[in-house]
C-alpha positions in Angstrom: 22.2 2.8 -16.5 23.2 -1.0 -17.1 21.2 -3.6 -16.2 22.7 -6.3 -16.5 22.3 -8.6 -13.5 24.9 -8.6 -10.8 25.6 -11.7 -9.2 22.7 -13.8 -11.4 22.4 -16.6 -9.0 19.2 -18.4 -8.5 18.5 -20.1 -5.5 17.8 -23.1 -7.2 21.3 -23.3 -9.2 22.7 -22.3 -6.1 23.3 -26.2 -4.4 25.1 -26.8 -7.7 27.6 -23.9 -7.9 28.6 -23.5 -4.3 30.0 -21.2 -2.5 31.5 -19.9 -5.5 27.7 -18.2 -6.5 27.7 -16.8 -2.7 30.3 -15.1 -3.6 29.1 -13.8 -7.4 26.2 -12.0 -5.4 28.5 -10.1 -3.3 28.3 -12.1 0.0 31.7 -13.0 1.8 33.1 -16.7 0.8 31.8 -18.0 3.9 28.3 -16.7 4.8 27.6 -15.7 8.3 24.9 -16.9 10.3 24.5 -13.3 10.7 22.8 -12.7 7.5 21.2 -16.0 6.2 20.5 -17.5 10.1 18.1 -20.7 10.1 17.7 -20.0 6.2 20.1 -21.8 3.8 20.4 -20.2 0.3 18.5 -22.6 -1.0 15.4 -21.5 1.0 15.8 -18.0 1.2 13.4 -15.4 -0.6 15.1 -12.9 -3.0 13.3 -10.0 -3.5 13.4 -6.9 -6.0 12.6 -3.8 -4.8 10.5 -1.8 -7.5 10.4 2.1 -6.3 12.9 3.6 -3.9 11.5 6.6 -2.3 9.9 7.7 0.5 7.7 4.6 1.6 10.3 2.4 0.8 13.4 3.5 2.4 11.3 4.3 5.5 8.8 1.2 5.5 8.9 -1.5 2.8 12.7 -2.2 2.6 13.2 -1.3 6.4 10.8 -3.7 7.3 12.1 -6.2 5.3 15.7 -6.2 5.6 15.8 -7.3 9.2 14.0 -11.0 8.0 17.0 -13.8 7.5 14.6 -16.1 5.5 14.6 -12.9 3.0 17.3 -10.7 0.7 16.3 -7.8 -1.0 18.9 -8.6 -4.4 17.7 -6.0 -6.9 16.3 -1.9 -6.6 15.0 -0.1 -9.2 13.9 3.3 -9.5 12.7 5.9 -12.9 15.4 8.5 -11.0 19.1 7.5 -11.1 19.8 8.9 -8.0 17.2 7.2 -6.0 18.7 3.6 -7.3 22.2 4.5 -6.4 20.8 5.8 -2.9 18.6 2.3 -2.4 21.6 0.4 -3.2 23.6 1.4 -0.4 20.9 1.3 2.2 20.4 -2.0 1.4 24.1 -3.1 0.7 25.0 -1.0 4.0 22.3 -2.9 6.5 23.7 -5.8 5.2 27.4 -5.0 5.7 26.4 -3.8 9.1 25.0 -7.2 10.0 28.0 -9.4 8.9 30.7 -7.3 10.0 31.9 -7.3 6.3 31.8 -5.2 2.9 28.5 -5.9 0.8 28.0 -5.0 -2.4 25.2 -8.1 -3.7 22.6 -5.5 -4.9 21.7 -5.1 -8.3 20.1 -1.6 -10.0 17.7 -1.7 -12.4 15.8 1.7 -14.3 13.2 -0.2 -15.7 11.1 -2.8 -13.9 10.6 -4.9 -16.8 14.2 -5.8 -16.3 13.9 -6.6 -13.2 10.6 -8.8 -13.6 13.0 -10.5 -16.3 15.4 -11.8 -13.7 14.7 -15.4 -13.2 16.8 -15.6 -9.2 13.8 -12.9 -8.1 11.2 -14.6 -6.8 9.0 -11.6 -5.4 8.6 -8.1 -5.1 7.9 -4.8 -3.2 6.1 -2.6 -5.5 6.6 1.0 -3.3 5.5 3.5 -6.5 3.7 6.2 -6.8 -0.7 5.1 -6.8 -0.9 5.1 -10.7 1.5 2.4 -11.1 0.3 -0.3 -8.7 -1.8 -1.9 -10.5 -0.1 -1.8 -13.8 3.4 -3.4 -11.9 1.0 -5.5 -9.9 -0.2 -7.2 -13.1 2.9 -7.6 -14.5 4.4 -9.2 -11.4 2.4 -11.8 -11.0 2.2 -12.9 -14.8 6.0 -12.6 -14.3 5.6 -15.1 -11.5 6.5 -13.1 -8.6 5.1 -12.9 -5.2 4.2 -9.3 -4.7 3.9 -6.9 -1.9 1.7 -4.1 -3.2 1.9 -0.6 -1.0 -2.1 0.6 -1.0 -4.2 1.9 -2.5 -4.1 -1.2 -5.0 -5.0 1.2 -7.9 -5.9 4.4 -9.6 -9.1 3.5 -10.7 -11.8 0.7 -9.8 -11.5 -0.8 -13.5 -8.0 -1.2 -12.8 -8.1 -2.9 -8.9 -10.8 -5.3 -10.2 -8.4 -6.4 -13.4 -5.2 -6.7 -10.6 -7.6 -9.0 -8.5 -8.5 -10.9 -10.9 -5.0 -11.2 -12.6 -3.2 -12.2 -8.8 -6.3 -15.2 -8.5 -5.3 -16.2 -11.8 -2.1 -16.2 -11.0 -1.6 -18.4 -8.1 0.7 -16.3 -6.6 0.9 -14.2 -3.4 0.2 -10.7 -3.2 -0.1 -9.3 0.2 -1.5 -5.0 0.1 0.2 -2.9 2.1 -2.7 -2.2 4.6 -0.5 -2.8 7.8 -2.8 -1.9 10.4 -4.2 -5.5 9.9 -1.3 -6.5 11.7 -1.2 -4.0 14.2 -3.0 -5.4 17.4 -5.2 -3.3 18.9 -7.1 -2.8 15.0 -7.4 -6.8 14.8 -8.8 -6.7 18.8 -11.4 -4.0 18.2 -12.8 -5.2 15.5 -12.7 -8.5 17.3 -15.0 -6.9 19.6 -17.4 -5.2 17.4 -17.8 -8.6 15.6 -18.3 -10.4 18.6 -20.9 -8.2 19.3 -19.4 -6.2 22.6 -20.9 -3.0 22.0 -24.5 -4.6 20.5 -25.7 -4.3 17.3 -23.3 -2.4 15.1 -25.1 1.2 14.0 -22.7 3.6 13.2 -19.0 3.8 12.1 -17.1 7.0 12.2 -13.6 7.5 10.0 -11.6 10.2 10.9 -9.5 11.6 8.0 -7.8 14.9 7.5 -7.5 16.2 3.9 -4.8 18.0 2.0 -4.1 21.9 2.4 -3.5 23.8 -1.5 -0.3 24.6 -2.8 2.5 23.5 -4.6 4.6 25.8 -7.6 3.1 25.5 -11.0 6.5 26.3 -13.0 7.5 24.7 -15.6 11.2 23.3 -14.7 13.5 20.7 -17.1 12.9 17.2 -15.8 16.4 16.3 -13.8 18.9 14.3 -15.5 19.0 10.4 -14.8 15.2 11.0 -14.1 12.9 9.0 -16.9 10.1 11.0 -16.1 8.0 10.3 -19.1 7.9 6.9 -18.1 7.1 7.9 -14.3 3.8 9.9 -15.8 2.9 6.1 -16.6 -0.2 5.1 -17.8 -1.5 9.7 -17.3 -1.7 12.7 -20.0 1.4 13.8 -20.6 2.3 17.2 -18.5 5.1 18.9 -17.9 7.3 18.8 -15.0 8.0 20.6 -12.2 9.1 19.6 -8.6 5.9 20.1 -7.1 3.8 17.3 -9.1 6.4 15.1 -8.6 8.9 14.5 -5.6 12.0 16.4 -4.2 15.7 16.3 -5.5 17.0 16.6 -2.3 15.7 13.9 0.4 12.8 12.3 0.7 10.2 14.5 2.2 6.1 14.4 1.1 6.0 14.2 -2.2 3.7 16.2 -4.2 2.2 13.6 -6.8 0.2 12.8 -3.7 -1.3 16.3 -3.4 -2.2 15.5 -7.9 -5.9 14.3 -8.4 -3.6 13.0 -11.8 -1.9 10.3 -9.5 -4.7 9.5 -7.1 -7.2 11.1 -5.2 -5.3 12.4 -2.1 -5.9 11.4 1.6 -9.5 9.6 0.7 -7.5 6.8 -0.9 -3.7 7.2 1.2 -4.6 7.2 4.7 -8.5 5.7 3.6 -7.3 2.8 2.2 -6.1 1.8 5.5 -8.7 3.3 7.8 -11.9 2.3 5.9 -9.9 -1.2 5.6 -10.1 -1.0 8.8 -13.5 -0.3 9.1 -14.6 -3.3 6.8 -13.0 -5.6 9.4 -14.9 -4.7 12.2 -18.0 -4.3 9.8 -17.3 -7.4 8.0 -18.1 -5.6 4.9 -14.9 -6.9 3.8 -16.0 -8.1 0.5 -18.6 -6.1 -0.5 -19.0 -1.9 -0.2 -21.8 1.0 0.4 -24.9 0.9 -1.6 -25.5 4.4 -0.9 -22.6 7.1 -1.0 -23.1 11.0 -0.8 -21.2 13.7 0.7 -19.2 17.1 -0.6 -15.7 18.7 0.0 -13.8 21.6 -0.9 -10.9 21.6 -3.7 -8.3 24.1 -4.1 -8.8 27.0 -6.2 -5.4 27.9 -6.8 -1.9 26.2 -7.0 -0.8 23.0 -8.7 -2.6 20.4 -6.2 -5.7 19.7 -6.4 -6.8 16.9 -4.4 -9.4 17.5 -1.6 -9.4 19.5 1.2 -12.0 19.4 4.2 -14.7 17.0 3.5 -17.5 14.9 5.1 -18.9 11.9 2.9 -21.2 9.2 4.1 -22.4 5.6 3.0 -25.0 3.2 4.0 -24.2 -0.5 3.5 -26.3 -2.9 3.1 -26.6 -4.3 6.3 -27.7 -1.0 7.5 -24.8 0.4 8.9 -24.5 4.4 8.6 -20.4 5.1 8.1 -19.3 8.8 8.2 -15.7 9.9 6.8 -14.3 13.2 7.7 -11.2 15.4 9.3 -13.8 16.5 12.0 -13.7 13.7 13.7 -10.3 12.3 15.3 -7.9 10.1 13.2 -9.2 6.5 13.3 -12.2 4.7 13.4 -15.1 4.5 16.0 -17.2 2.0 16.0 -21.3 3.0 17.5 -23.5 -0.2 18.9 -26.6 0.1 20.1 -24.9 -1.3 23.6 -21.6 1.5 23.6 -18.9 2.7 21.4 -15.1 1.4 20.6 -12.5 3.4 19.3 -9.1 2.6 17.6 -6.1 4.5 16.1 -2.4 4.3 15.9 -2.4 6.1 19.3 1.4 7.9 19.3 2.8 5.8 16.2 4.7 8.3 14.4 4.5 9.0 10.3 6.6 11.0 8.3 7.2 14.8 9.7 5.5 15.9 6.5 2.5 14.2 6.3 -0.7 16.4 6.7 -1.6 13.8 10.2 2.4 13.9 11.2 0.9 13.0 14.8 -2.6 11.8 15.3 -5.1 13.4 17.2 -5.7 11.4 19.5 -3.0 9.3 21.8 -5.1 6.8 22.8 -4.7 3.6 20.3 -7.8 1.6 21.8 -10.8 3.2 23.9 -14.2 2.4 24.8 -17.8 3.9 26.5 -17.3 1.4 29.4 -13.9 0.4 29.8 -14.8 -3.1 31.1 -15.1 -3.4 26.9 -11.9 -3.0 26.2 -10.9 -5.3 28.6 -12.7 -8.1 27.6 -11.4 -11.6 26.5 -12.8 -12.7 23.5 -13.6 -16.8 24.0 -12.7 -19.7 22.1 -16.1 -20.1 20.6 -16.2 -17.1 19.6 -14.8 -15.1 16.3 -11.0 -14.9 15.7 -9.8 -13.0 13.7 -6.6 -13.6 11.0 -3.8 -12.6 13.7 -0.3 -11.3 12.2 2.3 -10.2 14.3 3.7 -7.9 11.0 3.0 -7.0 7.6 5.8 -7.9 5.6 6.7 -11.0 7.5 3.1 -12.1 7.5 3.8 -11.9 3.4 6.8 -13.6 3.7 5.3 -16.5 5.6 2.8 -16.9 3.1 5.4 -16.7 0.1 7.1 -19.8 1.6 3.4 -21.2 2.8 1.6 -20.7 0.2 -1.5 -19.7 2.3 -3.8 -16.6 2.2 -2.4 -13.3 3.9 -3.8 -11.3 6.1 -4.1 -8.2 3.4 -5.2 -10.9 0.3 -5.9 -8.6 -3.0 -9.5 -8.7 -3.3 -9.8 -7.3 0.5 -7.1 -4.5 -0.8 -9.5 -3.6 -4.1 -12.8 -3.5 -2.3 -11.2 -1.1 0.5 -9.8 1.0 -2.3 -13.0 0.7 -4.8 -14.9 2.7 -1.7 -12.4 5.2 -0.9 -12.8 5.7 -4.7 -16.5 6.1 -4.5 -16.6 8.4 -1.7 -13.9 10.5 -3.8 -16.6 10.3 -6.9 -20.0 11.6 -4.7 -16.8 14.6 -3.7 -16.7 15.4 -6.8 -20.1 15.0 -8.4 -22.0 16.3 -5.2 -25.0 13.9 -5.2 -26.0 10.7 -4.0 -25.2 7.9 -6.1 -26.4 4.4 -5.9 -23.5 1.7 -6.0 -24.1 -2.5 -6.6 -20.7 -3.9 -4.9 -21.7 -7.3 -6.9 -22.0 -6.0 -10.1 -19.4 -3.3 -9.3 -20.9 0.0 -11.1 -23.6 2.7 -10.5 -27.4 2.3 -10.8 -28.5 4.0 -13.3 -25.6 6.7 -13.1 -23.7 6.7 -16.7 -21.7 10.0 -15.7 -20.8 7.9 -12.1 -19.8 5.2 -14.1 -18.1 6.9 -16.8 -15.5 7.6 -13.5 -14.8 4.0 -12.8 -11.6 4.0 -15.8 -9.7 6.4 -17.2 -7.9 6.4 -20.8 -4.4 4.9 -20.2 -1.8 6.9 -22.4 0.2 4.2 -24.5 2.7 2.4 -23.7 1.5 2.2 -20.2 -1.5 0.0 -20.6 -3.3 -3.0 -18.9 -4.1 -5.9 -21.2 
């Protein structure tokens, strides 16, 4: 696949050349207000797409697209096919939207290239979990603003290096934990801070695990598909369908079900929930100090992530948080004056998700009603209030001000997901410093917080 830049015009350069470079990217000779609105060339944000599945057709780029002050230029994909296909979605919204053929975006099969390309100036990084914080990294030493789909990484090693790289950095990088902008998670934990159900106690995260499965055969990796790059920074394996993600659509795919990619719903649906959690706990920069729990994994099939589980964690501050399928899908808070609970109520994920609808309809409930209903003062706490994920990060690109999902938040949410995954697996209580970021006393615990990273794919 060639990838050589299509329409190479930066926005800077783009004063100079005219309408002549509008029309090198593919726009029509005379832009419509349609597409570019309030936002001149000049000011617009042109973002790369970096992964083209599942989460991005359906999320990242949807969400994006509709922005004027933003144009997704470039999409790259490790599969052939799944660059062709991000192409036309994104060349056929915008078509759609001026009334005119499009044909501005560029394909790229290896992100390096597309990091290379001086007219990006940020990027949605929609890959698989093993490759955020590698990508991440690169991004923002490439000087890109990045928005990073969660977990932040594969290991805790890895999400403190990305955190530390992004502050070093100067540049913007907004996790994709989008509840944060959803209103009735920013208003309950509003109340719990504000201290509307007493002195917090007890926090409840309901999670549901991942069911066995999944067809061990060995099967020729598909042409166009570069999938010993995809296997990134893991052993090498061989491939089949299962461990990786379908040929035909864009269904669940099954690195996600792989304890080789991640560590399955702990860290996917987790990384938002116990995000959540921290907010109302305001734990947000710190984690448990005390982790223990068990879980079953599958004894047969190719996935091998968990299944049913409980795990629990005592913070610091004394508050006792519980994470398991039993309870319903969200988070419920316990004070010593009442309870609050929050979910996504009837928000809809993809059909094949394990939680395809939640368990509970309800989106924001309380012991006494009159809680729920409460207004929370102007002396009192207020929270960082974003109408929507992507354009929250896109306000901050042109800004240059914190987001509302900043990376160090995104790596402490992850970092205890990953713990609670660790006491899963090792079946005992183990003693965690947030601060110093490792195990007390715990050299088998610690010995979990990196992996080996198979060459090329390496942080540095």
């Amino acid at each position: 696949m060639k990838n050589a830049v299509k329409g190479g015009v930066s926005r800077r350069r783009f004063l100079k050349t005219g309408l002549g470079a509008a029309a090198a990217i593919g726009f029509p000779t005379i832009v419509p207000s349609a597409v570019l609105g309030q936002y001149a060339p000049s000011k617009r944000i042109n973002i790369g797409a970096i992964g083209a599945g599942r989460i991005s057709r359906v999320h990242d780029m949807a969400s994006i697209l509709p922005y004027d002050r933003a144009r997704i230029m470039a999409v790259c994909d490790l599969d052939a096919h799944r660059v062709e296909d991000g192409k036309k979605l994104v060349n056929d919204f915008y078509a759609a939207k001026t009334g005119k053929p499009y044909d501005g975006v560029t394909g790229y099969a290896n992100y390096h290239d597309l990091l290379a390309n001086k007219d990006i100036d940020a990027v949605v990084v929609s890959t698989p979990d093993h490759w955020h914080a590698l990508i991440g990294v690169d991004a923002v030493r490439a000087g890109k603003d990045v928005y990073l789909q969660k977990p932040a990484s594969l290991t805790i090693a890895e999400g403190r290096a990305l955190s530390d790289a992004v502050q070093a950095s100067g540049r913007i990088l907004q996790i994709g934990s989008q509840q944060r902008s959803t209103v009735q998670f920013r208003y309950a934990a509003e109340l719990v801070r504000n201290g509307r159900i007493g002195d917090l106690q007890r926090v409840e995260v309901g999670l549901p695990g991942d069911p066995a499965g999944g067809d061990k055969t060995p099967m020729p990796a598909p042409d166009g598909f570069n999938y010993a790059m995809w296997l990134g920074e893991t052993p090498y394996v061989y491939y089949t369908v299962d461990r990786v993600h379908p040929q035909s659509g864009y269904g669940r795919p099954g690195w996600l079900r792989c304890r080789q990619f991640g560590a399955g719903m702990i860290t996917g649906w987790g990384a938002h929930h116990i995000d959540s959690a921290h907010w109302g706990m305001n734990t947000e920069y710190t984690g448990p100090i005390e982790i223990w729990g068990h879980a079953e994994f599958p004894d047969h099939g190719l996935w091998d992530v968990h299944g049913p589980f409980k795990t629990e964690a005592l913070y610091a501050n004394g508050v006792h948080m519980s994470v398991s399928g039993d309870y319903a899908n969200g988070i419920k808070f316990y004070g010593t004056k009442g309870w609050i609970f929050v979910s996504r109520g009837n928000e809809q994920v993809t059909k094949s998700d394990p939680a395809a609808k939640l368990n509970d309809a309800t989106a924001l409930a309380s012991s006494d009603p009159a809680i729920v209903k409460s207004v929370i003062g102007p002396d009192e706490i207020h929270l960082y209030e974003s109408k929507e994920q992507h354009g929250n990060w896109l306000d901050c690109i042109i800004s240059r001000k914190a987001p509302i999902s900043p990376v160090e938040l995104g790596h402490r949410a992850c970092s205890t997901c990953l713990i609670h995954d660790m006491a899963m697996v090792l079946k005992r209580k183990l003693y965690w410093d947030p601060t110093r970021e490792r195990f007390k006393n715990d050299d088998e615990a610690n010995s979990m917080l990196s992996r080996p990273q198979r060459a090329p794919y390496m942080l540095s």
